[in-house]
N, C-alpha and C positions, 0 to 999 in steps of 0.2 A: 497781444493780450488774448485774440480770438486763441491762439495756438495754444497759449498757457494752458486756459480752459479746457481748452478740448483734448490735451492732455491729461489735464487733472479726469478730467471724465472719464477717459478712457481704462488710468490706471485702478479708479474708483471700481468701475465694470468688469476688470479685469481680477480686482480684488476679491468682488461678489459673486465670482464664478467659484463655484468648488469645487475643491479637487477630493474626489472620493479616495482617502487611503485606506488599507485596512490594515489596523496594527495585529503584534502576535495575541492579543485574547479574540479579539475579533474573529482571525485565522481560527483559533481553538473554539468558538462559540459555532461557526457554521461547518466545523469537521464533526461535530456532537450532535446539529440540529438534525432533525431527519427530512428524506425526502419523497414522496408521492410518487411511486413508482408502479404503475398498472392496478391502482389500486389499495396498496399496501402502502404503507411507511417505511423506509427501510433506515437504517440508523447505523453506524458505526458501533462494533462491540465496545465492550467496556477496557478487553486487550486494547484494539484501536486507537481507543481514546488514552489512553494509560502512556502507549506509547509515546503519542503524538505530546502528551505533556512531559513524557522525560525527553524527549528530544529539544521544545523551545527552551528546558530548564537549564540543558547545556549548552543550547548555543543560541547566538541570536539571530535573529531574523529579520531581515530589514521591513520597512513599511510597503515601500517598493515591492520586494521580493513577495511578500504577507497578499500583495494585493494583485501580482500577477500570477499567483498559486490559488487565488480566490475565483478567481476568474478564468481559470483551468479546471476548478472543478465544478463550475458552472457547467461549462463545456463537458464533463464527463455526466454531467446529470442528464442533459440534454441526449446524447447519448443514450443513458441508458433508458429513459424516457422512451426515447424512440423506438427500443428494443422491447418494452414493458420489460427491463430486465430487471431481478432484484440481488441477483450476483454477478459476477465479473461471467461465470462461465454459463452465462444465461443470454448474452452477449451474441449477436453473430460476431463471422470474425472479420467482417470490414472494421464494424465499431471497436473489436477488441486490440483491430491493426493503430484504429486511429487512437483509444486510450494509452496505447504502448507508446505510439510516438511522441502524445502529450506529457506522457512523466519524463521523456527522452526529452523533451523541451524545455520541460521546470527545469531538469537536472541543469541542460547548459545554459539556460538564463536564470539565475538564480542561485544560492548559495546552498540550498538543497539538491545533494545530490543522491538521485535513485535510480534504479533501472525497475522496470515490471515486466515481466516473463509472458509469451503466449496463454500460457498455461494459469496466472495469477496469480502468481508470488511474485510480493511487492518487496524489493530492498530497498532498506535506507541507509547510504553509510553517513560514518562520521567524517568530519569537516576536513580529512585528507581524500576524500573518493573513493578509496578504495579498503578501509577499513569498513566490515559491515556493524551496523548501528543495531538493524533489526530485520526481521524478515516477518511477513504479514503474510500470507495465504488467505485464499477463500476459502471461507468456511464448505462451499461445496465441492470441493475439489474431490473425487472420488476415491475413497482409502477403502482399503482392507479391513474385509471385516471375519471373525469368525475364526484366527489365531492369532499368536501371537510367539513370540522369539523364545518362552519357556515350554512349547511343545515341543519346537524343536530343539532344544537342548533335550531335553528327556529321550526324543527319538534319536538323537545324537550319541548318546549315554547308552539306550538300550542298544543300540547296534554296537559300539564298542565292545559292551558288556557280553553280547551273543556270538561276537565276534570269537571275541577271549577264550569262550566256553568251546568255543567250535577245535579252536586252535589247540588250544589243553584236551579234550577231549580226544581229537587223533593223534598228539601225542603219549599219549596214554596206547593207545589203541597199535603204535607204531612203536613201541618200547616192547 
């Protein structure tokens, strides 16, 4: 009888323990929330966000999976906390080593599969691995500024163009 009891106890106690899952809106409510980074707020774009909902729209995500991707980006908060960092490439590159290996870890435990780059472009592919889904960049990632691919088609055209003249011109000159 004692054993019954302390049976029933146990499994009672055991019942009243909880287990924290996080399902996919949950996932989606703390990819949105912002977070205190040296000061600042920093937030996921609204691309980001866009994305992150066409991806759980197509596939599911288990609670499991939900809650140890939750718990990964705790870790990259933490992280970037450490660094007061408010982008990826703000980042020393210990923490930028150790965010690379953390999506390398979702990826193999977990049904989301991505790689993220030194440099901070995030791939997601779709649910075979190696189809890509999306590609994310930091917003600071350093681009060119001050032309663009219609100069150079123009200076592309005018050398042709001078070219032609040059050519016709000694011919002319050589007749």
């Amino acid at each position: 009888m004692k054993k019954g009891i302390l049976a029933l106890l146990l499994v009672m106690l055991l019942g009243i323990v909880n287990v924290k899952a996080i399902s996919e809106n949950d996932l989606l409510a703390k990819f949105k929330q912002g977070y205190e980074v040296g000061g600042t707020v920093v937030k996921a774009s609204s691309y980001q966000v866009s994305e992150a909902e066409r991806y759980l729209k197509k596939y599911e995500v288990s609670d499991a999976d939900a809650t140890f991707i939750s718990n990964k980006i705790d870790e990259v908060y933490e992280l970037a906390k450490a660094d007061k960092a408010k982008s990826f490439t703000e980042l020393s590159d210990a923490n930028k080593a150790k965010i690379v290996s953390i999506v390398a870890e979702i990826s193999n435990k977990t049904s989301v599969k991505a790689t993220l780059t030194n440099n901070g472009i995030l791939t997601i592919y779709e649910s075979d691995g190696k189809t890509i889904f999306t590609q994310i960049k930091d917003a600071d990632i350093t681009k060119q500024t001050g032309s663009n691919n219609v100069m150079f088609i123009v200076a592309g055209v005018v050398s042709i163009l001078g070219a032609f003249y040059i050519v016709k011109k000694s011919g002319k000159a050589n007749a």
